[in-house]
C-alpha positions as CSV (number, residue, x, y, z in Angstrom):
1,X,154.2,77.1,-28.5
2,X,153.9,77.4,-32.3
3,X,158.1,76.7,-32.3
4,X,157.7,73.5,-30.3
5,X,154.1,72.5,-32.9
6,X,156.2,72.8,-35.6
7,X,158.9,70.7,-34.0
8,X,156.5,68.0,-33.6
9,X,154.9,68.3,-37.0
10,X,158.6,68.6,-38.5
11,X,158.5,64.8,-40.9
12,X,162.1,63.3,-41.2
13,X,162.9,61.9,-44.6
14,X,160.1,58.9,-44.2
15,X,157.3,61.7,-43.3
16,X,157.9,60.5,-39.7
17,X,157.1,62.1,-37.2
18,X,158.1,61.8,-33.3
19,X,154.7,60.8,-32.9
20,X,155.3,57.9,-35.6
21,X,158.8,56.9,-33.8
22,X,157.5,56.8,-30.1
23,X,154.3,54.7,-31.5
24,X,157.2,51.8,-33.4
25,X,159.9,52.5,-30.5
26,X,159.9,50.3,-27.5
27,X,161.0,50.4,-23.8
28,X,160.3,52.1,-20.7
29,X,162.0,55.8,-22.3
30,X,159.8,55.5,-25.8
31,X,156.5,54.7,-23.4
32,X,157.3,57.8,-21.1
33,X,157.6,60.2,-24.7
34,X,154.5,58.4,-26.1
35,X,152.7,59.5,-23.2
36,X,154.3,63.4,-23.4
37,X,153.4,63.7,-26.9
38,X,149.9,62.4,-26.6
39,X,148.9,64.7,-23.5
40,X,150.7,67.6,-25.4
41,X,148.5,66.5,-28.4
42,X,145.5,66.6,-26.0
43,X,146.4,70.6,-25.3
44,X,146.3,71.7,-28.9
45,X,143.5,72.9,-30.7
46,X,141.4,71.2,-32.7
47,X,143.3,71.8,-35.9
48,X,146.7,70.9,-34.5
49,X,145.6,67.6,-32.7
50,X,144.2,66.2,-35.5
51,X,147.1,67.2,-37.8
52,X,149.2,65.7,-35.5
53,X,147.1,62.2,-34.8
54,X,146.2,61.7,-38.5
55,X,149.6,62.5,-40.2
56,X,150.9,59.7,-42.4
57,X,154.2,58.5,-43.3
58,X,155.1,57.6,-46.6
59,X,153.4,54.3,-46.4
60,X,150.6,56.5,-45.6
61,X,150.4,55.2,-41.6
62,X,148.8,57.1,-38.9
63,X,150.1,57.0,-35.5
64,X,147.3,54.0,-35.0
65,X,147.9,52.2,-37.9
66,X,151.5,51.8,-36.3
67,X,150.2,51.5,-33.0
68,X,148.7,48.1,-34.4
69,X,151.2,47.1,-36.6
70,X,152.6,47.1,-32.9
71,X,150.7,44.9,-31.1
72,X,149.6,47.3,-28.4
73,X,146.9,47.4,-27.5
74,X,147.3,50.1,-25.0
75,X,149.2,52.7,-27.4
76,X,145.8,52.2,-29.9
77,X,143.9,52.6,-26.3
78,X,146.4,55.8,-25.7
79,X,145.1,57.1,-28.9
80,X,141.6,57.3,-29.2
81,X,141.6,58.3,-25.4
82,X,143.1,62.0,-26.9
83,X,140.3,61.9,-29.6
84,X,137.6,64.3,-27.6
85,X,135.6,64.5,-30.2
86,X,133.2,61.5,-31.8
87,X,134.6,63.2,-35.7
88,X,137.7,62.9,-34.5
89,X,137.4,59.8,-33.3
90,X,135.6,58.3,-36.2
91,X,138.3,60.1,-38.8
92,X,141.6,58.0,-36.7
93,X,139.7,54.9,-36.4
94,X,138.7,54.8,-40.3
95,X,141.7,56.1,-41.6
96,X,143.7,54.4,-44.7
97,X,147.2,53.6,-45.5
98,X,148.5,53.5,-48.9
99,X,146.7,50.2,-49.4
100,X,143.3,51.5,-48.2
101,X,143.7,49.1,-44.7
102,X,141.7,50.9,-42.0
103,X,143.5,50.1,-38.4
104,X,141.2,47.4,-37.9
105,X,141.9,45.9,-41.4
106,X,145.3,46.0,-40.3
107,X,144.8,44.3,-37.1
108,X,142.6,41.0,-39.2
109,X,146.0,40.8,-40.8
110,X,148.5,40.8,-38.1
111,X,145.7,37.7,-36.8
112,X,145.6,40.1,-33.7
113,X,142.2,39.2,-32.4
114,X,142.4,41.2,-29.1
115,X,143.2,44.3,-30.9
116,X,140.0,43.4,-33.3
117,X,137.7,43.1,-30.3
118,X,139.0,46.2,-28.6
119,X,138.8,48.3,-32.0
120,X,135.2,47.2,-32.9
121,X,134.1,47.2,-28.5
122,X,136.0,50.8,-27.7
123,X,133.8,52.7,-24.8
124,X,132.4,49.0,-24.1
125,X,130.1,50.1,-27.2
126,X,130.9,51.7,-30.2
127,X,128.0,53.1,-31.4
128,X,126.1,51.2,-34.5
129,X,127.4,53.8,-37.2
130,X,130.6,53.3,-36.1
131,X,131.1,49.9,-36.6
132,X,129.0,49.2,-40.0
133,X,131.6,52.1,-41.2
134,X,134.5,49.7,-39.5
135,X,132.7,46.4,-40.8
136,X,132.0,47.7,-44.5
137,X,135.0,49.8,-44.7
138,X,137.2,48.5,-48.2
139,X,140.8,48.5,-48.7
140,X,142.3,49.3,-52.4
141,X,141.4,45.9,-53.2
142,X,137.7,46.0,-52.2
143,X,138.2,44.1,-49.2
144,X,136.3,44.4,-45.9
145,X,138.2,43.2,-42.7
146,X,135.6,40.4,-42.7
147,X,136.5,39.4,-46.5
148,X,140.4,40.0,-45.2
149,X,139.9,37.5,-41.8
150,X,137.8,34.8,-43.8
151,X,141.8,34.8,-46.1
152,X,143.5,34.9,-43.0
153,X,141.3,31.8,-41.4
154,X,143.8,28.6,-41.4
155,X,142.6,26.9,-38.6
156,X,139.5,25.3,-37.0
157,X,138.9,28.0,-34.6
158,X,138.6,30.7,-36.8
159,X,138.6,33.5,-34.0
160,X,139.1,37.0,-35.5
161,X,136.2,35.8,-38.2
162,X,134.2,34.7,-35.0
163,X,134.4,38.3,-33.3
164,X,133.1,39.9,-36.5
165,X,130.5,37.8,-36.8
166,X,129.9,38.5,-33.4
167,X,129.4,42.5,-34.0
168,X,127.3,42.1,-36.9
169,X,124.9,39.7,-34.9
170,X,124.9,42.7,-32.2
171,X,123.5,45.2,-35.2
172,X,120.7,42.4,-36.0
173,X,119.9,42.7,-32.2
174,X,119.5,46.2,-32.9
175,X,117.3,46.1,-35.5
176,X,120.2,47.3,-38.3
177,X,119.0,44.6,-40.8
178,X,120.2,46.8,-43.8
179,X,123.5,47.9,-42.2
180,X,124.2,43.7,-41.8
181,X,123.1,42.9,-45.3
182,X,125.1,45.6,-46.6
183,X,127.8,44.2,-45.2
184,X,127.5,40.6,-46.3
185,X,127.4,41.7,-49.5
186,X,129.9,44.1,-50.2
187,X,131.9,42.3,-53.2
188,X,135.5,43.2,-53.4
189,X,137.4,43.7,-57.0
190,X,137.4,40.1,-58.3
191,X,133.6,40.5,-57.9
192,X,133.0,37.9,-53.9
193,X,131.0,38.8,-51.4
194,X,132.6,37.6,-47.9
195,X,130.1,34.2,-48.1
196,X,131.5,33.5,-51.8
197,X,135.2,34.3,-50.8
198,X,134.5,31.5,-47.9
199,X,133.0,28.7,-50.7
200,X,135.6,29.1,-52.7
201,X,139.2,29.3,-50.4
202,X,137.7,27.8,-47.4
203,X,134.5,25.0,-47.8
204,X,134.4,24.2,-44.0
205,X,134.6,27.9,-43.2
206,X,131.5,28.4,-44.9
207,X,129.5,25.8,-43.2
208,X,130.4,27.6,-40.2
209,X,129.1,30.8,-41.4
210,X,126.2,29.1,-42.8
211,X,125.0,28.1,-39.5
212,X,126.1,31.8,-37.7
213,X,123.9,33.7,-40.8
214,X,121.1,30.5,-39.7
215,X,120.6,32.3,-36.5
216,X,120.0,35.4,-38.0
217,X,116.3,37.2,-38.7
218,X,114.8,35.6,-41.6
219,X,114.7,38.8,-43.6
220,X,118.2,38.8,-43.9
């Protein structure tokens, strides 16, 4: 066993591991190895598993953060069904790449907003802690996903921006008033809160989430 863990630990000359391939490969052989590696993973102790789930390449992605960049769903579902443990857990879904983009940062950028509803909704319901540190988590820039998917909005539906707003009117429903102005009002580097980011690149965005933060308690 220690041969065959230090086979699948062994980086190539990007710091990828087979984990990393089988999580960018595609096709019915690269599923059927994805799955091997992740029940092997789901063997080891804790030590192993989580150096083996958590290593980055030299762009600094984890196995999820590739698993998004992806599309699937199901491989980011694959993952964080082998994370037994809520540290775990919590340590793959708010780990950084080399620009400080948490997986669901990267997902508000890839305008993937199925893969944004099933980060912030994994187990039907993440628990509160768990998504204010997903909702207030900022990149190397300062940026939350919800300062990233107000950028991203072009268009009148503004979905991705919609599910986040969505989550953080389920913490006011559970009486985490500081966790949602906390949010609101994390400024990124060039000094906006999400709400200023909105007046400034996106007027009509902003009357939208005008009328969403309406709705809210008035002690918010």
């Amino acid at each position: 066993r220690p041969t065959l863990i230090k086979q699948l630990s062994t980086p190539d000359h990007y710091s990828q591991q087979p984990l990393h391939l089988a999580m960018m490969n595609h096709g019915e052989e690269s599923e059927k190895s994805l799955e091997a590696l992740l029940k092997y993973s789901r063997s080891l102790g804790s030590p192993e598993q989580q150096n083996l789930l958590l290593a980055p390449t030299t762009q600094g992605d984890t196995p999820i953060h590739l698993a998004v960049l992806s599309h699937s769903v199901e491989k980011v579902d694959q993952i964080l069904i082998c994370a037994d443990e809520a540290a775990l857990l919590n340590q793959i879904i708010s780990a950084q790449d080399s620009h400080g983009n948490t997986p669901l940062h990267l997902a508000v950028l890839e305008q993937q907003p199925a893969m944004v509803e099933y980060l912030l909704e994994y187990e039907n319901a993440a628990p509160s802690t768990t998504v204010k540190m997903m909702l207030s988590s900022q990149n190397h820039h300062g940026n939350t996903p919800l300062h990233l998917a107000i950028q991203q909005a072009v268009d009148e539906t503004y979905e991705i921006v919609k599910k986040l707003f969505d989550e953080i009117k389920q913490l006011v429903e559970i009486q985490q008033e500081l966790a949602v102005k906390e949010i609101l009002l994390i400024q990124n580097h060039t000094g906006d809160p999400p709400l200023h980011l909105a007046a400034v690149q996106n007027p009509s965005l902003l009357n939208s989430l005008l009328l969403w933060v309406e709705r809210f308690p008035s002690n918010i």
